[in-house]
N, C-alpha and C positions, 0 to 999 in steps of 0.2 A: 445534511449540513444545518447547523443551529443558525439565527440569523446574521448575526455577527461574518462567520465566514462564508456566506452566501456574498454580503456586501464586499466582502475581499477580494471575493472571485471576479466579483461583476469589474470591480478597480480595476483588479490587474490586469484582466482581459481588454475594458474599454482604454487602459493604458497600453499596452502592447500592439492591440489592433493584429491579431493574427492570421498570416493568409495558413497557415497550415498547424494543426493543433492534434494533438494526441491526447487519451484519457485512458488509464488502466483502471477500468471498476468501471461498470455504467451500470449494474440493476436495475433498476426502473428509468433511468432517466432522467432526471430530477439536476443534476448538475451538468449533463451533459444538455440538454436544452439550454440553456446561458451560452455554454463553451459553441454550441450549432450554430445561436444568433449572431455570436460574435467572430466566427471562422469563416473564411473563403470553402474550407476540405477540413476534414475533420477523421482522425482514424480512433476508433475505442477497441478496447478488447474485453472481454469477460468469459468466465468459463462456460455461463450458459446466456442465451437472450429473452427477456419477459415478454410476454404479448403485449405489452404498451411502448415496448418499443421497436415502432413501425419507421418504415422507409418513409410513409408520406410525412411521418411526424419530423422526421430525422433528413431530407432528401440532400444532405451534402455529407452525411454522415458514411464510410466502409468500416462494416462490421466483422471484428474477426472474434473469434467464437474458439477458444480454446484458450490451453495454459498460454499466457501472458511468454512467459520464461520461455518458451519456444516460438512464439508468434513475435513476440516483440524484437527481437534484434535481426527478424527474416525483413519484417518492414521497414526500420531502419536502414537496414541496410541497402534495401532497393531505393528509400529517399535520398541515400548518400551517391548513389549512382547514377540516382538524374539531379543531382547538387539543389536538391530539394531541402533548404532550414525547417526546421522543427521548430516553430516560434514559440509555444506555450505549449507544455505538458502539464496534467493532473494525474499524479498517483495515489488511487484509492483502490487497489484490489490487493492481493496475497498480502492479510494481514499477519504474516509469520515474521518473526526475524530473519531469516536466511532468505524468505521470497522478498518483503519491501527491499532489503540492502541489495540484492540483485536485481532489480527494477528499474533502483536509481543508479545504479552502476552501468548497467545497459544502454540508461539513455547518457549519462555521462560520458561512454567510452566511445559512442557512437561519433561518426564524422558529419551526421547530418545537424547535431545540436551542437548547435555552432553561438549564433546568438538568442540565449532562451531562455524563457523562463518558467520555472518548474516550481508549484505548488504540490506540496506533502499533507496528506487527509487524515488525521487522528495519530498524531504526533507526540499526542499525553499514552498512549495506551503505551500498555509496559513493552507487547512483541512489536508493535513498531518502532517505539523509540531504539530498543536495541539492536534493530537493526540499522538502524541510520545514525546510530552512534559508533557501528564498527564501519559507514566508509569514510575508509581517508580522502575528504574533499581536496587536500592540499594534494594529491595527488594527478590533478585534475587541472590544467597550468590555463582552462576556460573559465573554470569555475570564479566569479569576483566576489560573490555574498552568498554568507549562509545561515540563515535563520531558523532553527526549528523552532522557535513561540514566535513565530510572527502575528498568529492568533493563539491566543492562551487555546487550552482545553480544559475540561471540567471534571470537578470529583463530583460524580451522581446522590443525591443523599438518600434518591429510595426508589420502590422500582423496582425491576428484575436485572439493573445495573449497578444495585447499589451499590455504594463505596465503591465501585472501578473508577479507572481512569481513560476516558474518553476524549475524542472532539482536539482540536486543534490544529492550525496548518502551518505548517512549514515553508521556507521560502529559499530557493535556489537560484540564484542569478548567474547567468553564462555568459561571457561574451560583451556584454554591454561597459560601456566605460561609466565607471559609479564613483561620487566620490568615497577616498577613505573614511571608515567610522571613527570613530575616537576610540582609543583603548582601554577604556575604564569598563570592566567588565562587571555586568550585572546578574545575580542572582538568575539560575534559567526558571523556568516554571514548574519543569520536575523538581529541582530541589527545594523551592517554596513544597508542595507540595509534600515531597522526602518530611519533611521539617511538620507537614502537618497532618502526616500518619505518625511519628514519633510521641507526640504531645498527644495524640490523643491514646498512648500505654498502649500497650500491649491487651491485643484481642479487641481493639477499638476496631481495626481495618480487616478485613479479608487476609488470610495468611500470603495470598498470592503478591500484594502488595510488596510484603517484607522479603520477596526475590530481588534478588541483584539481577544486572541484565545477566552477567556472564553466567550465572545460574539456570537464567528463564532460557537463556540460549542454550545451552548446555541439555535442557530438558527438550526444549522443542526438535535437536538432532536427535535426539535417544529414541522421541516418538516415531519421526521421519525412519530413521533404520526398523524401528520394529513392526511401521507401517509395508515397508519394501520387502522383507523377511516374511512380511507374511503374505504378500502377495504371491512372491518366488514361491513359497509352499501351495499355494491353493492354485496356482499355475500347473504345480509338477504332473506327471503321470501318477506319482502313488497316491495324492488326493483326491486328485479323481477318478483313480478304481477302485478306493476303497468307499464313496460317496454312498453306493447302497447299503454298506456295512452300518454306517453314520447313520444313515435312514434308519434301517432297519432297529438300530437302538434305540434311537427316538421312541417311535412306535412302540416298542416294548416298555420303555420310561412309561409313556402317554397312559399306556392301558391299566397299568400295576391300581 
């Protein structure tokens, strides 16, 4: 996190005061150390764990160690059974469209998030905003506020991110009684943004830019089936009786 939304985090946390707190994404650690100091019990998930993040570093922290999308609504839903709140959630893992929008739908749907508050982690990138632009928060009769630039995110100007869209967090409020906002609605940050890959013509920005979400989503299911498709084949019996035939051409390639 850039400093800006380090300082958010610390807010919202030292505002909330959570005895029980959740994080999708931990990597190194780095924002789940804040969310530790500030929690009673603490659950994270991530697909794998670094060696920097230790039990002694971490000691109110339960680490769950797999896909989020199957670990996450198993713990929920044991917290909703011993009528356990969810006080503050951070989502920063499955930066896909289809994984963020089911993450936050997960904890939305859940009975344990009840009164919560939920920060969203890189909010500008194009596969997360699209996902979190397909759920219907009105759907959700908990949900009171919803912010996605609650902190802006940034176009990179060089780097090996150049010209992407990065950084930003998002803001979900559950449950809490907030007053109503005023209705005058303000430009979002994406469309600031939209507005200043246009002006800079054509071939100023990365092509990827110039996707719609329903595109970017559109392409990341195409990848997902031909990810599974090809699994199911290299799973089957005929791929792997024919595997020394494979070899065996290799080897002939190699030698020529």
């Amino acid at each position: 996190m850039v400093p800006g939304e380090r300082a958010a985090l610390e807010g919202i946390l030292a505002a909330v005061r959570p005895t029980v707190s959740i994080e999708i994404g931990t990597h190194k650690g780095g924002s789940l150390e804040r969310i530790s100091a500030n929690s009673s019990s603490v659950h994270t998930f991530d697909l794998d764990r670094y060696p920097e993040v230790t039990p002694e570093r971490f000691p109110n922290v339960t680490f769950h160690i797999g896909d989020s999308h199957e670990l996450l609504p198993q713990v929920l839903e044991q917290l909703a059974a011993s009528e356990t709140n969810v006080d503050f959630a951070l989502v920063d893992g499955d930066h896909s469209a289809p994984g963020v929008r089911r993450d936050v739908e997960d904890l939305l749907s859940s009975r344990s998030v009840g009164r919560t508050v939920i920060l969203l982690h890189d909010t500008l990138c194009d596969r997360v905003r699209a996902g979190l632009e397909l759920v219907d928060y009105g759907a959700f009769e908990k949900v009171r506020f919803v912010d996605l630039d609650f902190v802006p995110g940034r176009v990179m100007a060089d780097g090996p991110q150049a010209n992407e869209l990065w950084c930003g967090l998002g803001l979900i409020v559950a449950g809490w009684d907030l007053v109503a906002p005023d209705n005058h609605r303000a430009y979002s940050v994406r469309e600031v943004y939209d507005a200043f890959s246009s002006a800079l013509g054509e071939g100023g920005l990365n092509d990827q830019l110039q996707l719609g979400y329903g595109q970017l989503l559109q392409l990341e299911e195409d990848l997902a089936r031909q990810k599974r498709l090809l699994g199911m084949m290299e799973r089957s019996w005929s791929w792997r009786l024919t595997a020394p035939l494979r070899g065996a051409k290799r080897l002939v390639r190699h030698g020529r």
